[in-house]
C-alpha positions in Angstrom: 78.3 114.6 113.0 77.9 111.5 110.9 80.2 109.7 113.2 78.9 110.9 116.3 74.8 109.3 114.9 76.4 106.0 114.1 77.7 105.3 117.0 74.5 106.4 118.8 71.7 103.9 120.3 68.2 104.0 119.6 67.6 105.9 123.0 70.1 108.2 122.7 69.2 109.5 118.9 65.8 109.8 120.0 66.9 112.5 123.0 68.9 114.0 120.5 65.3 114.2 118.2 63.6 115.1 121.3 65.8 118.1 122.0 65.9 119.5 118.6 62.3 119.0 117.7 61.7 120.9 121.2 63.7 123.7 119.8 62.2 123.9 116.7 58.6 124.6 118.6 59.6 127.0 120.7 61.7 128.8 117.6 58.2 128.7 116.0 59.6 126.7 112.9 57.0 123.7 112.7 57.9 124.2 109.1 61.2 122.9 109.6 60.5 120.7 111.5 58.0 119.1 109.0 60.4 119.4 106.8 62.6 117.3 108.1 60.5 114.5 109.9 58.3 114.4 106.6 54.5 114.0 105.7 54.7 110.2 105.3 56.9 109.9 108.9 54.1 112.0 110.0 52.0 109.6 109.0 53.2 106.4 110.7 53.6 108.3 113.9 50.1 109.2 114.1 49.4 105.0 113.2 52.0 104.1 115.5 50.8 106.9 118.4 47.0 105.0 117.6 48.5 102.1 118.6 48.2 102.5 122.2 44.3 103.5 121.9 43.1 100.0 120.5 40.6 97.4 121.6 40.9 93.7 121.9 38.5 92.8 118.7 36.0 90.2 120.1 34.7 87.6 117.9 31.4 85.9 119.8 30.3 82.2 119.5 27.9 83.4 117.2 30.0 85.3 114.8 29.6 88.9 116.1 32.4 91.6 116.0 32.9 93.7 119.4 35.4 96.1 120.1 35.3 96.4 124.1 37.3 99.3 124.6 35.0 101.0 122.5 32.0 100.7 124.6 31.4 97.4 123.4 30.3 98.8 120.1 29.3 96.1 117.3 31.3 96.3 113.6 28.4 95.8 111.3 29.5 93.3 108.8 27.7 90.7 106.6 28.7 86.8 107.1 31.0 87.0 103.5 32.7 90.4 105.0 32.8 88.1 108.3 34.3 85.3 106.6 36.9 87.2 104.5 38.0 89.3 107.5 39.0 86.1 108.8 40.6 84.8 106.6 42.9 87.2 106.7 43.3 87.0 110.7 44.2 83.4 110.4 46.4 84.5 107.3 49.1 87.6 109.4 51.7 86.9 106.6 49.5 88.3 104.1 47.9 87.4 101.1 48.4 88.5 97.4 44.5 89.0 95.8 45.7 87.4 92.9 46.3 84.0 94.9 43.2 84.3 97.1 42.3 81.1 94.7 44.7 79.1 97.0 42.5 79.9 99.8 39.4 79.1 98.6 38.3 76.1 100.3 39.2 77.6 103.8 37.3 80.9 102.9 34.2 78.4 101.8 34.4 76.4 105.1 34.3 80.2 106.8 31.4 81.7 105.0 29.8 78.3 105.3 29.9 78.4 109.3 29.1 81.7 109.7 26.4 82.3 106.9 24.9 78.7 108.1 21.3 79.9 107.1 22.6 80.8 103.4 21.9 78.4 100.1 25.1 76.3 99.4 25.2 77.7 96.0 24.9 81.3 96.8 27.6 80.6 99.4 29.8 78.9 96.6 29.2 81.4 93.8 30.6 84.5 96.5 33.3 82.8 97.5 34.0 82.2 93.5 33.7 85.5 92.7 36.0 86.6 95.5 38.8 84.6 94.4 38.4 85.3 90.9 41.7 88.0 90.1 38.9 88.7 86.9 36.4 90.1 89.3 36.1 93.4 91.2 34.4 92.0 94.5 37.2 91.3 96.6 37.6 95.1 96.3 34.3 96.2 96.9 34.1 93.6 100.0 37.3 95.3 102.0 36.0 99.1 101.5 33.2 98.0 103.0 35.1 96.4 105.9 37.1 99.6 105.6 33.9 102.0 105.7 32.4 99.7 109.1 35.9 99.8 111.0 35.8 103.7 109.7 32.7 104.0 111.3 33.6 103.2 115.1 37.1 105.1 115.5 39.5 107.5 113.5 41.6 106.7 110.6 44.6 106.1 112.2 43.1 103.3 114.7 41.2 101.6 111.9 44.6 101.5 110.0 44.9 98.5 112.5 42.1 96.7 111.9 41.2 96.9 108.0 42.7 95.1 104.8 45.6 96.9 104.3 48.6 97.1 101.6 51.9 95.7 102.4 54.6 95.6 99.6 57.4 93.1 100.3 60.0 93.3 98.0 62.7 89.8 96.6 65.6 90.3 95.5 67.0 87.3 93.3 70.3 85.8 93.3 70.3 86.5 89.5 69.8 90.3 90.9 66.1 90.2 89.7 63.9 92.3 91.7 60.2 91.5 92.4 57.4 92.9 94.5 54.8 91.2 96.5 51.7 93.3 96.9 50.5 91.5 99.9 46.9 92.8 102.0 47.5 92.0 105.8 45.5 93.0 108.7 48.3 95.2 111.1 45.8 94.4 114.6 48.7 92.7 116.8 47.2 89.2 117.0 47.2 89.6 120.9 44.6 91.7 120.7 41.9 89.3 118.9 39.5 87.3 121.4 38.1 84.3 119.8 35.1 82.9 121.7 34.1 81.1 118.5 35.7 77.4 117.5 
């Protein structure tokens, strides 16, 4: 049987899933068959069947967050949960919190365009706090991007769209193994509509 998988394609070991999943249902053994897809397959198949439900994100000229698809509904975010949401659209590799330092000044120039009626040093002393690894609010900032997404769609579309945990593991030549805990935004790129500069 082994054998037989391996030199299956894609297509043709998804029939075969199809198939035996089918007889599983009508066998009445959903057990089983959780079983052997698993609760965390289950999981990414509910993100991944999500996928096909999403709206374009629209970002106006003047810095406001639409989702079309959903009636044009508005995502209700400050200008600092503006400007760090940003950041990490320009940013699709990721970033690891404790570097958000290295971003600073581009996060700064954000907050500053789109918080334009803010004081410069209330504008500096967010951002300073945000990039701070010392200091909580970076945290605080993307559940609350988390809890506006939330707000608008179910939990497996806004899986797309909020701060999210990616872990990318490095494996050394001297066969030292290290983790990057990297937060990424998983919205395909094609789907964000800039009308702003």
């Amino acid at each position: 049987m082994q054998d037989e998988l391996r030199n299956m394609d894609a297509e043709e070991k998804a029939a075969l899933i199809k198939t035996l999943s089918s007889q599983l249902l009508v066998e009445g053994r959903t057990d089983l068959l959780l079983k052997a897809i698993s609760v965390p397959v289950l999981e990414q198949l509910r993100i991944e069947a999500a996928r096909a439900t999403l709206s374009p994100l629209l970002i106006t000229e003047d810095y406001h967050f639409l989702l079309p698809e959903f009636g044009n509904k508005e995502v209700q975010l400050s200008p600092i949960h503006k400007a760090l949401y940003l950041l990490f659209l320009n940013h699709p590799e990721g970033i690891e919190f404790k570097n958000l330092v290295d971003y600073r000044e581009e996060l700064l120039q954000l907050y500053q365009k789109i918080g334009n009626r803010i004081d410069m040093d209330k504008i500096t002393e967010t951002v300073n706090r945000l990039v701070n690894p010392l200091d909580n609010a970076i945290n605080e900032k993307c559940s609350r991007i988390k809890a506006a997404f939330s707000d608008l769609m179910d939990e497996y579309q806004a899986d797309y769209y909020i701060i999210n945990s990616h872990v990318k593991r490095h494996q050394g030549s001297s066969m030292k193994l290290w983790f990057e805990r990297l937060k990424i935004i998983n919205l395909p790129r094609e789907l964000v509509v800039y009308q702003c500069s």
